[in-house]
N, C-alpha and C positions, 0 to 999 in steps of 0.2 A: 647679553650685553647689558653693563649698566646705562642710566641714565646719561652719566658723561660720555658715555660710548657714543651713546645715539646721537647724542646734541653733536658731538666730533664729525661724525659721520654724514649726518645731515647737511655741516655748513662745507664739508670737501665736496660733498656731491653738489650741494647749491653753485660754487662757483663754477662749475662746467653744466650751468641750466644756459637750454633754447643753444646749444651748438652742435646739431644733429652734424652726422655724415653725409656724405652725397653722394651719388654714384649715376653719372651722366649716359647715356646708352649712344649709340650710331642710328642709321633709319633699319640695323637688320636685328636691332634688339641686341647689340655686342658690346659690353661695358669696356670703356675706353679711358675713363677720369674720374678717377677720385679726388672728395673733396671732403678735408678734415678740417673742422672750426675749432679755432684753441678759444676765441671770446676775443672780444674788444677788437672784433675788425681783422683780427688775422686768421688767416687760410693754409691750409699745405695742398697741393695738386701735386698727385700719384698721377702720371698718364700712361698708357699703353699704348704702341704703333704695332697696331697690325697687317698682315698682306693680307693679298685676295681672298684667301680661303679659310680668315677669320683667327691664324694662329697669331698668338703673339711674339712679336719679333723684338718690340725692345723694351723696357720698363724705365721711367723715367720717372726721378724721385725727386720732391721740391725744390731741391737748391738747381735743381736740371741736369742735374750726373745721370749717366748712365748706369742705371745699380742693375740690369742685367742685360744682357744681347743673346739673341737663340738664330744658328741657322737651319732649316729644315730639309732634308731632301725630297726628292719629286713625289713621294709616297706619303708625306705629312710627317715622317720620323725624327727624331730631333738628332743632328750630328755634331753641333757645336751649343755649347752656351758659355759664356763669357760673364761672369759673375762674382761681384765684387767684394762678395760675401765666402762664398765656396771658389773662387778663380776658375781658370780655365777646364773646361773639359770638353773630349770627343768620347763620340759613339759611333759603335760601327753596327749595325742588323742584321740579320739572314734576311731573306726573300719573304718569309714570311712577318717578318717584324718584330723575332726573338732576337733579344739581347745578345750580340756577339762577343766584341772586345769594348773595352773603352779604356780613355784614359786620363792622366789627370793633372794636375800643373806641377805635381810632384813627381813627373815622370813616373808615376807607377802605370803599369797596364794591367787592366782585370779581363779574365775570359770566361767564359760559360761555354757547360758541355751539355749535351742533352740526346736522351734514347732515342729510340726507334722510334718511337712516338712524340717526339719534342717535348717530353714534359724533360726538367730542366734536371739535372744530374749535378755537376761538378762546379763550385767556382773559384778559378785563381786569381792571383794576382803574383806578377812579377816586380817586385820595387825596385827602382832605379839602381842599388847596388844589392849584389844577393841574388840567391837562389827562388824562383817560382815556390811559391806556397798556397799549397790545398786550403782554402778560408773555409768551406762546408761542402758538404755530401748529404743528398735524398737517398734512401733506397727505399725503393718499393715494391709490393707483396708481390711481386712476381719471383722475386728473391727465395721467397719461402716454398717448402717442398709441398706443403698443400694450403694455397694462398685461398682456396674459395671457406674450406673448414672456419674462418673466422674471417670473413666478407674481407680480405686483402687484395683483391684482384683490383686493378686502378687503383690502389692508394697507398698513403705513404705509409711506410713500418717503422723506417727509423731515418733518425734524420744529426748526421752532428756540426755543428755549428760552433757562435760567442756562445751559447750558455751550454754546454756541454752534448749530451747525449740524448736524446729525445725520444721517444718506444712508443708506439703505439699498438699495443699487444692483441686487440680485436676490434671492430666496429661491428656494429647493429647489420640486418637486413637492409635501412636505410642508409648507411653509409655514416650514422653519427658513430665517436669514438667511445664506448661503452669503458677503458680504462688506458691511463697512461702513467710510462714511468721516466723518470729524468736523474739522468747521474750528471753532478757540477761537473767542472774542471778542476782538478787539484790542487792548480795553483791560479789561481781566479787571476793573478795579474801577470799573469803573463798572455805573450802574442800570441793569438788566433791562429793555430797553424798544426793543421791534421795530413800532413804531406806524410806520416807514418803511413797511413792508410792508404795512399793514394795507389798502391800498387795491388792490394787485396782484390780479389773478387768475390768473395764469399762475405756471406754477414756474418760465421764463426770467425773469419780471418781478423774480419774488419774492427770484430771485436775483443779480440785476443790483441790485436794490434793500436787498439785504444784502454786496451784497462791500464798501463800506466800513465795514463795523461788525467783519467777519471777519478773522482772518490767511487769507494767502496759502497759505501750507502746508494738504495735505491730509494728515491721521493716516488710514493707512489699512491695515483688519486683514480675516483673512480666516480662514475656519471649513471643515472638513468635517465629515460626521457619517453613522453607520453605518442600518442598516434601523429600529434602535429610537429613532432620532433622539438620539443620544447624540454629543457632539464627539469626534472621531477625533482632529483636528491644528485646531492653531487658531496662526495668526500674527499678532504682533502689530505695530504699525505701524513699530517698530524694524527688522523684520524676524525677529527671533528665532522660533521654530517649535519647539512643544510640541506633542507626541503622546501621546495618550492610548492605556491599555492597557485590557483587559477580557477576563474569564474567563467564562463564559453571563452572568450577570445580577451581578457583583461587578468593580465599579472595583478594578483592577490597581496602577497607578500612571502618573506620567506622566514622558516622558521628556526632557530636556533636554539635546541636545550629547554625546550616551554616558549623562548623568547620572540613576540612576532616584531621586527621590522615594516615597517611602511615605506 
């Protein structure tokens, strides 16, 4: 920065001296009020009303609107928030407090599916006119004919989604992901919606059944990492290759081409 920079810089920060923030606690240590100083005597109060059990139920912004409302069911789960930013929404839970359905002031409804295991599978949504749409899919190494050969067993292999198709082709002994590969979406603006797939069981299906929505190119990057599972060298699909340093337990810096970063 030049001189006139600093001088600039200097006198915008001068005019917000001595107007710290504030943040007022209850007797159980539960921040309830904020307090912002613009200078010359004026204040904003952020307040929060909470119930018994310390959630917060409404937030109240200085002019004294309601800028959000939450209601909770008996388990502490959120089933409503009312919010004047995002509008209206519900939630609905399983038993154990996985995301079920919800919905939204645009009358869309989103659902979530999930294995044998509850780790989370499928997510729709149904928009207020129109057909149900697939938004994303996990598959994981159980999928694969020999999920232990590249440590797949509990984890995820592939996954597609907004940014397309996501691979995770092996992990370490530790469960770190030693290489990944990611194919875009073809047409990057167009709507999120993999309901091709949605009938496949197979990862050949599922993938035969998405190469026209994919580009062709695979981006593909690759990691190592030391005993404390920390990235040693990590390449990226460019090819470029950064190495990482490290002294016992204090990141080093990392190196680039000869070049050390701090």
């Amino acid at each position: 920065m030049s001189v006139g920079e600093d001088l600039s810089a200097a006198e915008l920060a001068y005019a917000h001296r001595e107007t710290p923030s504030q943040m007022i606690f209850d007797s159980l240590g539960r921040p309830f009020l904020g307090i912002e100083d613009l200078g010359e005597g004026t204040t904003l109060e952020t307040k929060v009303e909470l119930d018994v059990r310390g959630l917060p139920m409404r937030i109240i912004d200085a002019r004294g609107n309601v800028a959000e409302a939450r209601i909770y069911g008996q388990l502490g789960q959120l089933l409503e928030t009312k919010s004047v930013d995002a509008g209206e929404r519900q939630s609905l839970t399983t038993i154990l407090g996985e995301a079920l359905r919800g919905w939204d002031a645009k009358a869309q409804c989103f659902r979530a599916s999930y294995d044998l295991l509850r780790r989370p599978v499928d997510g729709y949504v149904q928009p207020a006119v129109g057909s149900e749409v697939l938004l994303s899919r996990v598959i994981y190494g159980e999928s694969l004919a020999s999920p232990e050969a590249t440590n797949h067993r509990g984890r995820v292999y592939r996954s597609y989604g907004g940014g397309g198709e996501a691979t995770t082709p092996a992990y370490d002994f530790k469960g770190l992901p030693v290489a990944g590969e990611l194919r875009l979406p073809l047409d990057p603006s167009a709507k999120n919606d993999w309901t091709g797939i949605a009938d496949q069981t197979t990862i050949d299906g599922m993938a035969t059944a998405a190469a026209g929505m994919l580009e062709t190119t695979v981006y593909t990057s690759s990691s190592t990492h030391d005993a404390l599972g920390r990235v040693l060298t990590a390449v990226s699909p460019d090819g470029s290759e950064v190495a990482y340093g490290y002294v016992g337990d204090s990141w080093v810096g990392r190196f680039v081409a000869g070049a050390v970063f701090r």
